[in-house]
C-alpha positions, 0 to 999 in steps of 0.5 A, a space after each residue: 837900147 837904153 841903160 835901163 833895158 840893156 839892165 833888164 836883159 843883162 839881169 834875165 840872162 841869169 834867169 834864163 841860164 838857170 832855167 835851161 839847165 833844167 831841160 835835159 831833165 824834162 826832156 827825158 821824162 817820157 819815152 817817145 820815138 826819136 823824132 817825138 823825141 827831138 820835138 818835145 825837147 826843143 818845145 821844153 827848151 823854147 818854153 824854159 826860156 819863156 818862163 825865165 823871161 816872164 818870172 823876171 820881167 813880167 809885171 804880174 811875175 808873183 800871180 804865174 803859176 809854179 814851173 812844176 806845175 806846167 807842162 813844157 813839152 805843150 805848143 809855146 803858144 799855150 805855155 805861154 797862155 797858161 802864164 798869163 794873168 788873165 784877171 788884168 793882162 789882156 796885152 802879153 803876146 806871143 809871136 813865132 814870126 818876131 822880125 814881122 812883129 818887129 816891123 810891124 812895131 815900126 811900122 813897116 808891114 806888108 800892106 794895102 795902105 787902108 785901115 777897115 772898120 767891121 760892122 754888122 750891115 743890121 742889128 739882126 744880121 750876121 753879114 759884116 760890113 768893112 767901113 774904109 776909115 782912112 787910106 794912106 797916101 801912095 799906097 796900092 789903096 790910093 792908087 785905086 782912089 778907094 777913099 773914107 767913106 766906102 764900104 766892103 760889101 764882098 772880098 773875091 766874090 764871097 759875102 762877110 760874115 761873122 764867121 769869115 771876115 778876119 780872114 777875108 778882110 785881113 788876111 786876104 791878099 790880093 783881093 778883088 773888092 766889091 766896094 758901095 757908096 753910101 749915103 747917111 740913110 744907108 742907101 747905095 749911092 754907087 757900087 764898083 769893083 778893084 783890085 789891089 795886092 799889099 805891098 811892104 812899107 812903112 807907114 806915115 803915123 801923120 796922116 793930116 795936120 793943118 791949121 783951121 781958122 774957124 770963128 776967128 781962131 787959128 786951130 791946129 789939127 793932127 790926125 795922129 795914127 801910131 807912136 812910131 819912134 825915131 823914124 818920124 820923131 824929127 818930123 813931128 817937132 817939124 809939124 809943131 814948128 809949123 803950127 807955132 809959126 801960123 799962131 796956133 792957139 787951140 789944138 785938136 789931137 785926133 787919136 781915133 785909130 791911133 793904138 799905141 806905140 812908143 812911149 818914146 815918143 809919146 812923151 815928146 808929144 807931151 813935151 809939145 802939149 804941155 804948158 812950159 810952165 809946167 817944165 820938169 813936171 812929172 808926166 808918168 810913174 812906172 810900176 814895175 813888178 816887185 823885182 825891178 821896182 826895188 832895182 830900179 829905186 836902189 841902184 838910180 834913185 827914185 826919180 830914175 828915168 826908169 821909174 819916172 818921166 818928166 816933162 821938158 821945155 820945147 821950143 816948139 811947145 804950143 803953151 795950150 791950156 786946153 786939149 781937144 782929143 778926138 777918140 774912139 775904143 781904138 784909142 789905146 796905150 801911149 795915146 791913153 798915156 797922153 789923155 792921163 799923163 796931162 790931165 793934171 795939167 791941161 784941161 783935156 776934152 774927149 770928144 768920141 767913143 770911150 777909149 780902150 783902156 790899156 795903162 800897161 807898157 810892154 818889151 819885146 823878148 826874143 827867144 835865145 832857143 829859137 830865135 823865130 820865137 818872142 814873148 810881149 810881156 807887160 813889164 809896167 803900168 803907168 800912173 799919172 803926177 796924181 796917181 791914176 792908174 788902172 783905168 781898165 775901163 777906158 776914158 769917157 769922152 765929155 762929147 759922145 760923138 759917132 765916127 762919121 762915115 759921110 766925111 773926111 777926116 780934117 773935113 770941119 763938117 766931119 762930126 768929131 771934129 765939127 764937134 771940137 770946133 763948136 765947143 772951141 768957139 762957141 759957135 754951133 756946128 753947121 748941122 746936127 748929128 744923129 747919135 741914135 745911130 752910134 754902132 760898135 764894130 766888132 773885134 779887129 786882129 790884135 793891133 801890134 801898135 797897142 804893144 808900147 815898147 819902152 824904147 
């Protein structure tokens, strides 16, 4: 833990110890059963010390209704939505299973080692399709050679719909799949059945980079799934050192699935991105809530590694002038910190879907009443060297291109990177891609990636 968070959580301990000194009172404000009792007093401790963390850290502290008017003795789960600002805070979450949530934050989780995609198999129709839109290698998916480009057409004999396809796409474990091949007129090439059951690992945020030479050029591409910090932090310059040494000139960053994670990290990549002319210029401004703000600038100065981020020569550093960045809505958080942190830099080219735009950093709070319990409240938004922030609304890519299904990632034809590759060199993509066919997939359970921690 950093000087600036072991600040943060030394400061809340005031406000905590504040807050639970009211308990005993509100415990005892209705007459109930022992047990009813005992009950409604561990839910007003729990939901004290959740509002002491969020009127201390919480970004949008000022909008939070008064303690006086809430109920404590009401599930954690709806205190804590009653806290929330909901006119910009789509992201603060609540967990009562905080070492899961931990993990999952570095990446290690019970899982089958593939991400799904959910579509409506038709316009008209409720029946739900789940696209493979890629598989980890050495994992129980891999090892029944489920590859990008199949799709769930049923999860243990039973047809997904709009109604089930959480549960059965993402909280079924093991499943019997009934996967389909399909070609890109939707027509089933091939259909076959496997089994698999999750497992615990940590998953490889690097899931490809390489080095295309195409059209004389010699580009680097990096599917880049998650902002895992430390853990995979020596293995990302390592790639670069490699791309360095094969005279990459132009840079394709594929951030389609990737959600967010450590802005740790996320400035490091930048570091890597950016020009070395530009070494000590400002990447991101933190805005804090008004308490920490005036903290931060008091105590450090204005250009306190809590308030500001620069970027730093690496000897690694590629010395781009433009970026190429693959996207799609599931492109959030720290990989929209790298879209808005360089822009005033690089010329920075979206090819994809429009981004999901969350501008917002988190820090995960356990509860000190129940130590199952934890809050991921929004403490700061980021802005750019040029102030731009807020962009709720996403990053519009200058290339609309649809994910396609029909390709590998890393595969030139791919449509994305086709794309890319065309508008690097000049030259005309081998083939044409239909846009007439682009389709929103529906919503996916809260992705614990889109939680960028501060460490």
């Amino acid at each position: 833990m950093n000087k600036t968070l072991s600040l943060i959580l030394i400061l809340s301990l005031f406000i905590f110890q504040a807050c639970n000194e009211q308990t005993n009172e509100l415990d005892n404000q209705q007459p109930n059963t022992p047990s009813d009792e005992e009950s409604i007093a561990n839910r007003n401790s729990i939901n004290l010390n959740i509002y002491g963390q969020m009127n201390d850290v919480y970004l949008w502290r000022t909008e939070m209704p008064l303690l006086s008017n809430l109920d404590t003795a009401q599930n954690p789960r709806s205190f804590f939505d009653h806290l929330i600002y909901k006119e910009d805070d789509r992201w603060s979450y609540i967990t009562d299973e905080y070492q899961t949530f931990v993990n999952s934050l570095q990446g290690i989780e019970k899982s089958f080692g593939f991400q799904i995609l959910p579509y409506l198999k038709a316009s008209d129709s409720d029946e739900i399709i789940g696209e493979i839109a890629f598989v980890e290698p050495n994992t129980p998916a891999s090892e029944v050679e489920i590859k990008r480009g199949e799709r769930i057409v049923k999860v243990n004999g039973s047809t997904i719909n709009r109604d089930n396809y959480i549960e059965l796409l993402y909280e079924t474990d093991p499943m019997n799949l009934t996967l389909q091949q399909v070609n890109a007129q939707g027509l089933v090439l091939s259909e076959r059945e496997v089994s698999i059951s999750g497992v615990e690992l940590q998953s490889d945020p690097f899931l490809i980079n390489k080095t295309i030479e195409y059209g004389g050029r010699k580009i680097g591409y990096l599917v880049f799934n998650s902002f895992i910090h430390e853990t995979f932090d020596e293995k990302l310059q390592n790639i670069f050192d490699d791309f360095k040494g094969q005279g990459v000139t132009e840079f394709i960053l594929d951030l389609r699935y990737n959600s967010g994670g450590s802005v740790k990290t996320a400035n490091m990549l930048a570091d890597l991105l950016a020009p070395s002319m530009y070494d000590g210029a400002l990447f991101t401004q933190k805005i804090w809530n008004d308490r920490y703000n005036e903290y931060f600038i008091q105590e450090e100065g204005e250009n306190s590694e809590a308030l500001k981020d620069f970027i730093s020569q690496n000897r690694n550093n590629l010395e781009l002038s433009r970026l190429y960045i693959i996207t799609d809505r599931y492109t959030a958080s720290a990989s929209e910190l790298i879209i808005n942190g360089l822009s005033p830099y690089l010329n920075v080219i979206l090819v994809g879907r429009t981004t999901a735009g969350k501008y917002t950093a988190s820090i995960t709070l356990q509860n000190d009443v129940d130590e199952n319990w934890a809050i991921q409240p929004i403490v700061y938004k980021s802005a750019n060297a040029l102030g731009n922030t807020d962009y709720g609304d996403g990053f519009i890519p200058l290339f609309e291109v649809r994910d396609d299904f029909q390709h590998q990632l890393g595969d030139p034809e791919e449509a994305r990177l086709a794309t890319a590759l065309s508008d690097i060199t000049g030259i005309a993509a081998r083939k044409t891609f239909d846009q007439s066919t682009i389709r929103e997939s529906l919503p996916i359970p809260k992705d614990d990636r889109m939680f960028d921690e501060l460490k």
